[in-house]
C-alpha positions, 0 to 999 in steps of 0.5 A: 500500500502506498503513503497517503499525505494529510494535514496534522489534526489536533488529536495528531499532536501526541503522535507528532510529538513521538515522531519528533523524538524519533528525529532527534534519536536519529539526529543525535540531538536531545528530544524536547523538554516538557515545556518544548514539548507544551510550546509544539503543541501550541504552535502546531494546533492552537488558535494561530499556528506558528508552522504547518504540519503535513502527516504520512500515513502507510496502511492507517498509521502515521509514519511520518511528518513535515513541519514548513513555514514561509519566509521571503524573498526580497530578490525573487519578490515571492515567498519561501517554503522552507522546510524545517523537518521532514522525518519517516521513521526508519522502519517506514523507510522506502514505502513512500512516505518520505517522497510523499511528504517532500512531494506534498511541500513541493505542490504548496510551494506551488500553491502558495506561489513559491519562487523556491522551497529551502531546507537544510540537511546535515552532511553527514546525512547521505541516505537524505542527500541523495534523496534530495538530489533525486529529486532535483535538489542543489546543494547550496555549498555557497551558503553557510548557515548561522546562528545565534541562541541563548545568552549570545542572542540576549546579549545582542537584543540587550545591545 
């Protein structure tokens, strides 16, 4: 049976929850807090979203997520998928979940009238990798990402 594509829905909040924890297993990162866990559930399906979630489905059971907002463009004058998470969890892998998600942001970004969709992924991360440049993708070495987080971006708010 092939990967079916459906928005989150507030009683999905717990399972997306899991599927979170999953991500960050597989990406080595610490899993949400209790109060990480609260802010997601909040900005996920309260009264105004902070970021829309796509749920895969194989045979009933949610098997993964994407997490997307939209940014902007000042040159192509158009706004931005960006894709925060995309996750199938290890066992789903290779039934279509994965390309199903990626596949639904992709038809968004055209919805919404993109000029592009944007994401990242960790080097080290090839299984991912060459998924994306199946798929068209171009690596973006150009680019570095950057960041600022706790007391680095309050000292330069205090500023």
């Amino acid at each position: 049976m092939s990967a079916t594509v459906r928005t989150l829905a507030p009683h999905d909040v717990p399972r997306l929850l899991d599927l979170i924890d999953g991500l960050a297993d597989y990406e080595k990162l610490p899993r949400p807090d209790a109060a990480a866990r609260e802010r997601l559930a909040m900005d996920a399906s309260g009264p105004s979203p902070r970021f829309r979630t796509l749920l895969a489905e194989v045979e009933g059971t949610v098997v993964g997520y994407a997490i997307y907002f939209f940014t902007y463009s000042t040159f192509l004058a158009r706004p931005t998928l960006y894709l925060e998470d995309i996750f199938v969890l290890p066992e789903f892998r290779g039934r279509g979940a994965g390309k199903a998600l990626f596949r639904a942001c992709a038809a968004e970004a055209v919805r919404e009238g993109c000029g592009r969709m944007e994401w990242q992924v960790l080097d080290w991360n090839k299984p991912s990798i060459d998924f994306y440049e199946r798929a068209g993708a171009r690596l973006m070495k150009e680019w570095v990402p950057c960041r600022l987080t706790g007391e680095a971006l309050a000292t330069l708010a205090r500023e």
